[in-house]
C-alpha positions as CSV (number, residue, x, y, z in Angstrom):
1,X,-14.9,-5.4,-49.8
2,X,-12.7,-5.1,-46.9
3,X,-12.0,-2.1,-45.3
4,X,-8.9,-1.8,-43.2
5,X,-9.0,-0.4,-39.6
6,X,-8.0,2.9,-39.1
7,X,-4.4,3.7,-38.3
8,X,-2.7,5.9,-35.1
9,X,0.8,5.9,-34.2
10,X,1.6,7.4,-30.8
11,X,5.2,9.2,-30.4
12,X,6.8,10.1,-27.1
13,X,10.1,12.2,-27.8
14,X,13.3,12.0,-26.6
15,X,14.5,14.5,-24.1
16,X,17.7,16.6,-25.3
17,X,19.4,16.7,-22.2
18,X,20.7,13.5,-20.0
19,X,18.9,13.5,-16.7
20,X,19.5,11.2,-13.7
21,X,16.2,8.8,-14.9
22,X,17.8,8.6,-18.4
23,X,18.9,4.8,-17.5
24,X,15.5,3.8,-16.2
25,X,13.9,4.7,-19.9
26,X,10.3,3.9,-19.1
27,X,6.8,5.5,-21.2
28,X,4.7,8.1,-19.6
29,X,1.4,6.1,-18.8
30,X,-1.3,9.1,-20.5
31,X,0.3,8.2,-23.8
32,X,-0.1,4.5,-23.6
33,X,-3.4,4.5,-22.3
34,X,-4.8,6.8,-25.7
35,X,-3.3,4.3,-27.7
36,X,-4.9,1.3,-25.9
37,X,-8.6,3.3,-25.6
38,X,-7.9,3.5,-29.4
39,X,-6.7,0.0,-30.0
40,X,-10.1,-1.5,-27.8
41,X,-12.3,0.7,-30.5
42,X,-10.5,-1.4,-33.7
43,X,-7.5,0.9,-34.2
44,X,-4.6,-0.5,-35.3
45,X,-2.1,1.5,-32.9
46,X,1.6,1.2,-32.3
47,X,3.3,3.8,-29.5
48,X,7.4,4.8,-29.8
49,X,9.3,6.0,-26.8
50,X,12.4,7.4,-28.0
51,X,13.9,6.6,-25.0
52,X,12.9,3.0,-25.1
53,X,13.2,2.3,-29.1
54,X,13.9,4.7,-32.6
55,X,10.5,5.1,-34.3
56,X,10.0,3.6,-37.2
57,X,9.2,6.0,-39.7
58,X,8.0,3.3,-42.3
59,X,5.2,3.4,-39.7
60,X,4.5,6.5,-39.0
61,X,3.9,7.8,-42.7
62,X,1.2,4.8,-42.9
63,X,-1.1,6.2,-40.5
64,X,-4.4,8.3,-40.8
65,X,-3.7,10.0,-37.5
66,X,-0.3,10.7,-35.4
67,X,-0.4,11.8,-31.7
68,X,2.6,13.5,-30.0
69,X,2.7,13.8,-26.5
70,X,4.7,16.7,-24.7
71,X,6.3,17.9,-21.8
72,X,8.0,21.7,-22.2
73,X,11.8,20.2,-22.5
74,X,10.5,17.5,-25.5
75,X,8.2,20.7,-26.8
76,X,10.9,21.2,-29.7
77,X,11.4,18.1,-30.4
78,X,8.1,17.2,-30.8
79,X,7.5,20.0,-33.3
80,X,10.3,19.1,-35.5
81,X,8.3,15.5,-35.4
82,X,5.2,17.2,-36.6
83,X,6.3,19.1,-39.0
84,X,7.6,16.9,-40.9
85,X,5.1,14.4,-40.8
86,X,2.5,17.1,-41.8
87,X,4.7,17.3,-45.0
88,X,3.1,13.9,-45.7
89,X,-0.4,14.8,-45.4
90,X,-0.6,13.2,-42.1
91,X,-3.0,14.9,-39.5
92,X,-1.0,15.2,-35.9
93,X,-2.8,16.1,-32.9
94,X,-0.7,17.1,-29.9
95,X,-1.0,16.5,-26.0
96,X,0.7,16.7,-22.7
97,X,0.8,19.5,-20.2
98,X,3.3,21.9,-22.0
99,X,0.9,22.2,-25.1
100,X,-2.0,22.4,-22.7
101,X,-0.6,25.8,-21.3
102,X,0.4,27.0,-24.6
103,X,-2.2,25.5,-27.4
104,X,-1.5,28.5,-30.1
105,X,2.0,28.1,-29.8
106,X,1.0,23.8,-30.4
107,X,-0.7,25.2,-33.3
108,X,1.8,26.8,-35.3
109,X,3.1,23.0,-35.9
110,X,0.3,21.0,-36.0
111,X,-3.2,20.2,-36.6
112,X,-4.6,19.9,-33.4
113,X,-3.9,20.5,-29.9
114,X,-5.6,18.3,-26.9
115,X,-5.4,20.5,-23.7
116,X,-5.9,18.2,-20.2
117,X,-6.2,15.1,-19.9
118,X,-6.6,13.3,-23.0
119,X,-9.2,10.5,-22.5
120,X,-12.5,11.6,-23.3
121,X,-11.0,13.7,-26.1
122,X,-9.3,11.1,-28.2
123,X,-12.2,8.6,-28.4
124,X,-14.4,11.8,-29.6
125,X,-11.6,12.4,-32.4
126,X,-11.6,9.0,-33.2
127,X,-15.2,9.6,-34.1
128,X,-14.4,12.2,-36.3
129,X,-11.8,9.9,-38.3
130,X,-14.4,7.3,-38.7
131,X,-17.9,9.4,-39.2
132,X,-16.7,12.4,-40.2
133,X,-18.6,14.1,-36.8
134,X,-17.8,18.0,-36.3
135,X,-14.1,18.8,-34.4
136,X,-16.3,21.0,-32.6
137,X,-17.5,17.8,-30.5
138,X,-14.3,16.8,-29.5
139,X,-14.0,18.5,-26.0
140,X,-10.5,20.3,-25.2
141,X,-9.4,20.0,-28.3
142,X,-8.0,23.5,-30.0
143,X,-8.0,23.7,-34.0
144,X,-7.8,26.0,-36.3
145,X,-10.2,26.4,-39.8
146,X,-10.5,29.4,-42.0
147,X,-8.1,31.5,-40.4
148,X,-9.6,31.4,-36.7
149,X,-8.4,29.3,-34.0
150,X,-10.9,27.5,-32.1
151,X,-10.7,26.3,-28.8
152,X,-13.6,23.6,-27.3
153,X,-14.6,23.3,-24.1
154,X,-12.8,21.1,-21.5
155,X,-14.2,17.8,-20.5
156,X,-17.1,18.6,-18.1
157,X,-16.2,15.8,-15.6
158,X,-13.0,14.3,-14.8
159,X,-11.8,11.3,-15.5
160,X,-13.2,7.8,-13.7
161,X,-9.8,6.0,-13.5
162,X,-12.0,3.0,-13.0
163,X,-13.7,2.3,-16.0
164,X,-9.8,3.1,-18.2
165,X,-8.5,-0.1,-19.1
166,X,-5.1,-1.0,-17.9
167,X,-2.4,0.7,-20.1
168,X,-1.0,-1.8,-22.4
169,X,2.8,-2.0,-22.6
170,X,2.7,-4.4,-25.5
171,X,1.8,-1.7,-28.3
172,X,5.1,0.1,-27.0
173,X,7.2,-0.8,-29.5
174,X,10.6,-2.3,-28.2
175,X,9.1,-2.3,-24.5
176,X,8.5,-6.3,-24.1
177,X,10.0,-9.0,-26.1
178,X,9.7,-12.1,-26.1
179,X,6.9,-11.5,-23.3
180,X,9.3,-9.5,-21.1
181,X,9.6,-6.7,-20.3
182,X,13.1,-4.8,-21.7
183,X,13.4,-2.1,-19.1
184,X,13.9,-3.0,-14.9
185,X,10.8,-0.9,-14.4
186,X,6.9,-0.9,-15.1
187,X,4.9,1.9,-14.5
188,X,1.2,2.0,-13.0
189,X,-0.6,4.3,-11.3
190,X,-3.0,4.7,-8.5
191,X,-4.6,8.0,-8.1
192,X,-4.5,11.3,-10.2
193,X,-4.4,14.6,-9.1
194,X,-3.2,16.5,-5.9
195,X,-4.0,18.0,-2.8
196,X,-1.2,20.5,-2.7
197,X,-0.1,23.5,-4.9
198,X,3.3,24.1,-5.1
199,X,4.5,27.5,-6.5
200,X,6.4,25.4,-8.7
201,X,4.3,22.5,-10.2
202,X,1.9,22.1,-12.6
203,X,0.0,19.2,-11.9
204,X,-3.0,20.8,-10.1
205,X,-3.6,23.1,-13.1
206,X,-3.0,20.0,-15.5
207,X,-5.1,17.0,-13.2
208,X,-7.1,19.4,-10.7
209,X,-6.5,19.5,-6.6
210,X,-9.5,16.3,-6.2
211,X,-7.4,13.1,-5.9
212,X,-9.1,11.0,-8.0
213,X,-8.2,7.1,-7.3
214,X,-8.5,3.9,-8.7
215,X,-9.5,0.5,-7.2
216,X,-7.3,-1.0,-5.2
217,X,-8.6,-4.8,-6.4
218,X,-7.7,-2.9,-9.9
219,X,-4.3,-2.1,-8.9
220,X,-3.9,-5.3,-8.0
221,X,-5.1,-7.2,-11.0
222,X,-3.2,-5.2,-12.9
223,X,0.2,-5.6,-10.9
224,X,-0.6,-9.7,-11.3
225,X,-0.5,-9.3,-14.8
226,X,3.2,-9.2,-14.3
227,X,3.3,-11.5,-12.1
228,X,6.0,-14.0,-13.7
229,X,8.0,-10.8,-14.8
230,X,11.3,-10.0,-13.5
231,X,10.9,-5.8,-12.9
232,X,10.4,-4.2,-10.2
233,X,7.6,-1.3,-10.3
234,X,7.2,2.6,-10.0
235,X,3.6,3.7,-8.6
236,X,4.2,7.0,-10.6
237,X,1.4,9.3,-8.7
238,X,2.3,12.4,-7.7
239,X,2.3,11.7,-3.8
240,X,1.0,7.9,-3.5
241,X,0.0,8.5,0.3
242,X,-2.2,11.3,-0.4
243,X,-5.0,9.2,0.8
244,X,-3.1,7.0,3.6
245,X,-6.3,4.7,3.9
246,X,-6.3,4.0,-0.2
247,X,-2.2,3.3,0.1
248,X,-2.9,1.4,2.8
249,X,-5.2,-1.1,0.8
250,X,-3.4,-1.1,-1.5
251,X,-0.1,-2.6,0.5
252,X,-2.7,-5.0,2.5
253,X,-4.0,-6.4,-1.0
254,X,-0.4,-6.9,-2.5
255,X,0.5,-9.1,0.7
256,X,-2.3,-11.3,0.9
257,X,-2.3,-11.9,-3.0
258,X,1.4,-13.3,-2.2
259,X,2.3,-10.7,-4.8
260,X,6.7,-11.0,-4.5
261,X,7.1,-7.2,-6.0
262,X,10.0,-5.0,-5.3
263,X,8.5,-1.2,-6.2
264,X,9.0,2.2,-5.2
265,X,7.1,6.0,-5.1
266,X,7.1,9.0,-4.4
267,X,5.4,10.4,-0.8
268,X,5.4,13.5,1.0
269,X,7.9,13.3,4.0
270,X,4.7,13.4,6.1
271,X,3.9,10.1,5.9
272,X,6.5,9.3,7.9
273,X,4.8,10.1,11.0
274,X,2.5,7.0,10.6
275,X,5.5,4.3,11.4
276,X,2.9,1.7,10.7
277,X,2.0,2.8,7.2
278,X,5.8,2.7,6.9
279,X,6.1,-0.5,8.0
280,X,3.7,-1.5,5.7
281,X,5.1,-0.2,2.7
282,X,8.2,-2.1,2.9
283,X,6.0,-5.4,3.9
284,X,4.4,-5.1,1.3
285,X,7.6,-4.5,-1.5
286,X,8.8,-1.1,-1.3
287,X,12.4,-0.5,-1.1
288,X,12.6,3.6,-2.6
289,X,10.9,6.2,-2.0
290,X,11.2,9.9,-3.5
291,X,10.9,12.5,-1.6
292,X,11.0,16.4,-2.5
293,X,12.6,17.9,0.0
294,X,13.4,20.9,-2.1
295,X,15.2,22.8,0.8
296,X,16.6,23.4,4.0
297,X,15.8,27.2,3.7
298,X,12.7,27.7,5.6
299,X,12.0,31.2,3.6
300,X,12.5,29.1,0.0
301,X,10.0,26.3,1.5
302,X,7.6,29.0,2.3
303,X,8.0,30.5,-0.8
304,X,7.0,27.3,-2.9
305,X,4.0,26.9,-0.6
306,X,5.9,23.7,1.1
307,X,6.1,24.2,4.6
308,X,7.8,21.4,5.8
309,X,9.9,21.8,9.6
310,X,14.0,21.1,8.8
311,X,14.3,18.8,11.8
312,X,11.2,16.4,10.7
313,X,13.3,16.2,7.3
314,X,15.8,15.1,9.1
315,X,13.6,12.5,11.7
316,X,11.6,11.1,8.7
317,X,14.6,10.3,6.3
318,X,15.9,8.3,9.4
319,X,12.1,6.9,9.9
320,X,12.3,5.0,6.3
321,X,15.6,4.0,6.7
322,X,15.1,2.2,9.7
323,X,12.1,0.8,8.0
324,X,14.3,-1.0,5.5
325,X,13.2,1.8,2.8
326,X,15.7,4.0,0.9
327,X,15.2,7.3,0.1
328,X,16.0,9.4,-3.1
329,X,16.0,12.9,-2.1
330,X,14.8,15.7,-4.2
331,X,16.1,19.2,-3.9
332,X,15.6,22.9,-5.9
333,X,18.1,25.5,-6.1
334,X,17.3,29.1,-7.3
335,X,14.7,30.3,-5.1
336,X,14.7,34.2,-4.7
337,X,15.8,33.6,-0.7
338,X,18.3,31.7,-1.9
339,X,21.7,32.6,-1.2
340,X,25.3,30.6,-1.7
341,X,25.2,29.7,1.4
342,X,21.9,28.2,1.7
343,X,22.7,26.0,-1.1
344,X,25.7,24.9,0.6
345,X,23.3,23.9,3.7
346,X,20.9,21.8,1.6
347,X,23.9,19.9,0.1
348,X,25.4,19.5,3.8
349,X,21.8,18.3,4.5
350,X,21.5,15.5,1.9
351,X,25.0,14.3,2.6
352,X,24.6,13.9,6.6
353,X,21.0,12.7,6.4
354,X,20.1,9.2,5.5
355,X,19.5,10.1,2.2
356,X,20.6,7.3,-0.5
357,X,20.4,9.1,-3.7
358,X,20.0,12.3,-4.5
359,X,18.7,15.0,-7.1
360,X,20.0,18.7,-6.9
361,X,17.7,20.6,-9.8
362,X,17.0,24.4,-10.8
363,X,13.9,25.7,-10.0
364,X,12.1,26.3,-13.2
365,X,9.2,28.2,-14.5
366,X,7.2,25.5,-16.5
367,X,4.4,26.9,-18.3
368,X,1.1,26.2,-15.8
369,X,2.9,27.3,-12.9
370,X,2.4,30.7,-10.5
371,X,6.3,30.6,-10.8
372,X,6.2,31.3,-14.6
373,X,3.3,33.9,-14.2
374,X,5.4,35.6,-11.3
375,X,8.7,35.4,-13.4
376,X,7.5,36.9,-16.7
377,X,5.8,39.7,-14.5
378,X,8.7,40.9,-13.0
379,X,10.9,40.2,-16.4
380,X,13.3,37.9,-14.7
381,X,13.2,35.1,-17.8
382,X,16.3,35.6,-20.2
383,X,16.3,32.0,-22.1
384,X,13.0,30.6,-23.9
385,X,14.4,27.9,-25.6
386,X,12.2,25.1,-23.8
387,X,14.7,22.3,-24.5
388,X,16.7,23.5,-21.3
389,X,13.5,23.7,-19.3
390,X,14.4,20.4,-17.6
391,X,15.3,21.3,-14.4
392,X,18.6,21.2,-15.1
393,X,19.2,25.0,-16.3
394,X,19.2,28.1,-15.5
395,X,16.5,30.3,-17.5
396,X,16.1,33.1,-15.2
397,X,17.8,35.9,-13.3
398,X,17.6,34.5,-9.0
399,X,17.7,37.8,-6.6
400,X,20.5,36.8,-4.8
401,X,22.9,34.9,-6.9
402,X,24.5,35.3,-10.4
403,X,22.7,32.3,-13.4
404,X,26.0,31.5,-13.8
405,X,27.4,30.3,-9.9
406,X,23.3,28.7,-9.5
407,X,24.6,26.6,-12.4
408,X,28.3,26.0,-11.0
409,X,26.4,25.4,-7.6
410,X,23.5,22.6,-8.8
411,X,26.7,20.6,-11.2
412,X,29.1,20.5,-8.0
413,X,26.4,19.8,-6.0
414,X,26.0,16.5,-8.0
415,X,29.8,16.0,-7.9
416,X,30.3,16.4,-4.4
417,X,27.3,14.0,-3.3
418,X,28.3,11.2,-5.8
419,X,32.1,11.9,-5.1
420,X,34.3,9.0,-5.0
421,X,35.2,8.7,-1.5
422,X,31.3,8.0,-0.8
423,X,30.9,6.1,-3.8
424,X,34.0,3.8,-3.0
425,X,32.5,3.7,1.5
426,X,30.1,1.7,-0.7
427,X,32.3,-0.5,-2.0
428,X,34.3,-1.4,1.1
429,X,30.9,-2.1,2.3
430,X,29.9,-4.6,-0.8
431,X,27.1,-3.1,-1.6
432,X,27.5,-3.2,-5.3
433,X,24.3,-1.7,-6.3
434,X,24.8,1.5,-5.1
435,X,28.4,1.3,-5.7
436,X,27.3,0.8,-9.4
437,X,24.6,4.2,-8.7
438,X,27.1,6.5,-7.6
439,X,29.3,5.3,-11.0
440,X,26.5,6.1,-13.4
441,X,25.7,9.5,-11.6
442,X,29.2,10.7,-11.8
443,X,29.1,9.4,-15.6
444,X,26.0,10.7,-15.9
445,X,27.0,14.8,-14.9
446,X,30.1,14.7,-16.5
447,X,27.7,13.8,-20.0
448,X,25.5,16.8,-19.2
449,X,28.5,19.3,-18.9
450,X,29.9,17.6,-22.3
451,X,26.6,18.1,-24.2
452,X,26.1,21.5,-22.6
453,X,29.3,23.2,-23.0
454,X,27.9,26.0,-25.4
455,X,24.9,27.0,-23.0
456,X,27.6,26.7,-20.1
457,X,29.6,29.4,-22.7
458,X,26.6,31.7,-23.1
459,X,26.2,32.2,-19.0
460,X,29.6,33.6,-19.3
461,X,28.4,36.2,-21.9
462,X,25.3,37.6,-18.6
463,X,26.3,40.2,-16.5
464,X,28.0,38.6,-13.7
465,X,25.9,40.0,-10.7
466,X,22.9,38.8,-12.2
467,X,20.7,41.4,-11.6
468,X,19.0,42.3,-14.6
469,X,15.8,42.9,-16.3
470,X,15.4,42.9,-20.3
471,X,17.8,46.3,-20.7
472,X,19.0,47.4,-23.6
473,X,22.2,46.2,-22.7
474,X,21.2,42.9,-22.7
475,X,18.6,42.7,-25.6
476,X,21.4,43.8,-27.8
477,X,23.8,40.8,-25.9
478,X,21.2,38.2,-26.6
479,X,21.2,37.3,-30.4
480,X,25.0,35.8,-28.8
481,X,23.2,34.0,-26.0
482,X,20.9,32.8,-28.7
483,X,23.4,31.8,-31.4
484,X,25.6,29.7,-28.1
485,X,22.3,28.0,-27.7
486,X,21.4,27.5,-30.9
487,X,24.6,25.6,-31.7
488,X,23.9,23.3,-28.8
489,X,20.2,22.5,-30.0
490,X,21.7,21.4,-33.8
491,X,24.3,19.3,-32.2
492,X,21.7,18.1,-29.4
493,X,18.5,17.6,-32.5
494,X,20.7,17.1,-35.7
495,X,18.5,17.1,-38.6
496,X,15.6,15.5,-38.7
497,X,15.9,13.6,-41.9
498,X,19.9,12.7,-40.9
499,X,18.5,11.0,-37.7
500,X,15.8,9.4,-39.5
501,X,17.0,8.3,-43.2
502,X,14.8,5.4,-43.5
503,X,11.9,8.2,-43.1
């Protein structure tokens, strides 16, 4: 008798908000690489990225196990997916770093929550599928039977990136057809972790401080893979020079394998003191780097644990550009030094410096984070809806500036750098590309204040100097906020069964 292999369908939601990487629609790599550890034990495994491809829902109601992966602003869409997939007797297990933070909450939606990384867990819950073995054996996983909520162990060792196959792409549905790839841009990584710990980030509590790297010759076997493709590559790492001698082999091996790759990164500004490692960089393919800059207030870099001297920003923008190596600069608004006219500095910064592109976001308290810890402390939250924890709203009360002008500032900001006499200086200079850039990120903010025009309503309904705790006043004030929001989130959503009718 033949016994088919078990099923797992992988689902990555969709994000509810535009965001500037919206046109570059590529899969997070932790998801993929589940469902190929899956697929080498016998699984038959498919992965959607909404952002990529629609999931089929013909699909997902034929498997034995569904994983959802999750980041906070996806968090509610990825429990509407749950929910109604439970309805089928489906199991779902959930991942990612907002459900990490916040398993019980991942709980109230699904079966199962994986908290960290997700390797070592999913081949132990595979085992369970297939022998029936105890959940208890399944490290970081969080459940819940007869009434109590359980939550294993973590992994007792980190990851070894080196013995982890190479993601595969092909079981992204919609990602490569034909045997190319649909979107401009493949995604590998190189190392895992970091170094740092911003006040703001929660990678360290999510990966751990130890940079953890792969194999350079890996790296490279796996970039000539796609050798005959036409994309160019993102080395998605938090901070791909965190070890300059590992980046370094791995430019040295891309050269001599005659690899013809365009790719970029993102690095510290650091890095930029080595000119040579530089140098290399763009020998060896890259053309973009990103860099968080965050900041040209010295008291907000100090406050994020980034200390960083203004001037060097300056000095190493003009380092990669001389280089041949444009830079996409990163910057946060909304830190409690943070006044109007600091904000006005860091935009007069990314403009005059030799900055290409450029990303003006709200400082956000994402579960994991000190920030968030600090925040709800001191009562300074007013919005919990985690769809508008993106970056790209406001959620909590700044000292020294009202939620509603941080907004007005970080939209104008957007407007004002993409504006159309630098967008058409481009032009008169033929360089198309960016020409093209500039269009999309004007297109591109005027979508977000379309599709956010009832959250833009509900700032109007705060106090307007912003300086507020949870009073009275505003608890009774807040079912409005709420309701503003809530009519954004059904417009943004829609119904689950609308959007999918073949489900």
């Amino acid at each position: 008798m033949n016994i088919r292999p078990l099923r797992a369908v992988f689902l990555e939601p969709k994000p509810p908000n535009p965001h500037i990487y919206s046109r570059y629609a590529f899969p997070r790599l932790g998801t993929v690489l589940l469902a190929t550890l899956l697929r080498d034990r016998g699984w038959e495994v498919q992965v959607f990225v909404e952002e990529v491809d629609d999931i089929s829902f013909d699909k997902v109601l034929r498997a034995d196990l569904v994983g959802i992966s999750t980041t906070t602003s996806t968090a509610p869409r990825a429990y509407a997916l749950s929910r109604e997939i439970r309805k089928s007797g489906i199991p779902v297990v959930l991942g990612g770093p907002h459900v990490t933070f916040l398993p019980e909450e991942g709980l109230e939606h699904a079966d199962m929550v994986i908290r960290g990384e997700g390797e070592d867990p999913i081949l132990e819950l595979a085992r369970h599928f297939e022998r029936g073995d105890d959940l208890a054996d399944v490290p970081g996983l969080s459940w819940r039977t007869e009434g109590r909520t359980i939550h294993n162990s973590l992994p007792e060792k980190l990851v070894d990136l080196d013995v982890m196959p190479a993601p595969d792409l092909s079981l992204v549905h919609g990602y490569i057809r034909g045997g190319s790839v649909t979107s401009r841009t493949i995604p590998i990584q190189t190392t895992r972790g970091c170094p740092h710990d911003c006040d703001f980030c929660s990678v360290t509590e999510m990966f751990g401080r130890r940079l953890r790297k792969r194999s350079p010759e890996i790296v490279i076997k796996e970039l000539s893979a796609y050798r005959n493709q036409s994309a160019s590559f993102f080395f998605c790492d938090d901070n791909f020079t965190a070890d300059r001698n590992h980046a370094r082999e791995i430019c040295r091996l891309i050269i001599e394998s005659g690899l013809d790759i365009v790719w970029s990164t993102q690095v510290r500004l650091e890095v930029a003191r080595d000119r040579d490692m530089v140098d290399l960089m763009y020998r060896a393919g890259c053309r973009t780097v990103c860099i968080g800059y965050e900041s040209v207030n010295p008291k907000a870099l100090a406050e994020s644990g980034k200390y960083q001297p203004v001037d060097e920003m300056y000095s190493s923008a003009g380092t990669f550009r001389r280089a041949g190596i444009e830079i996409h600069g990163m910057f946060i608004f909304g830190f409690d030094s943070d006044e109007p006219h600091n904000l006005e500095a860091t935009l007069r910064f990314a403009k005059r410096a030799p900055v290409t592109t450029a990303q003006f976001l709200i400082l956000t308290p994402f579960p994991g984070t000190e920030l968030l810890r600090r925040l709800t402390d001191e009562d300074r939250i007013f919005l919990s809806d985690w769809s508008l924890y993106d970056g790209h709203h406001v959620v909590f009360t700044p000292r020294h500036i009202s939620p509603r002008k941080l907004q007005r500032k970080q939209v104008r900001s957007h407007w004002r750098f993409y504006s159309w006499p630098r967008s058409l200086a481009y032009l008169v200079k033929l360089k198309f590309k960016h020409t093209a850039i500039y269009l999309y990120a004007r297109r591109a903010n005027k979508n977000w204040k379309r599709q956010n025009r009832f959250y833009l309503r509900a700032l109007k309904l705060l106090p307007k100097n912003g300086f507020f705790t949870f009073s009275a006043d505003l608890k009774q004030m807040f079912p409005d906020i709420r309701q503003a929001i809530e009519m954004s989130r059904k417009r943004l959503y829609g119904e689950l069964k609308e959007r999918n009718s073949d489900a």
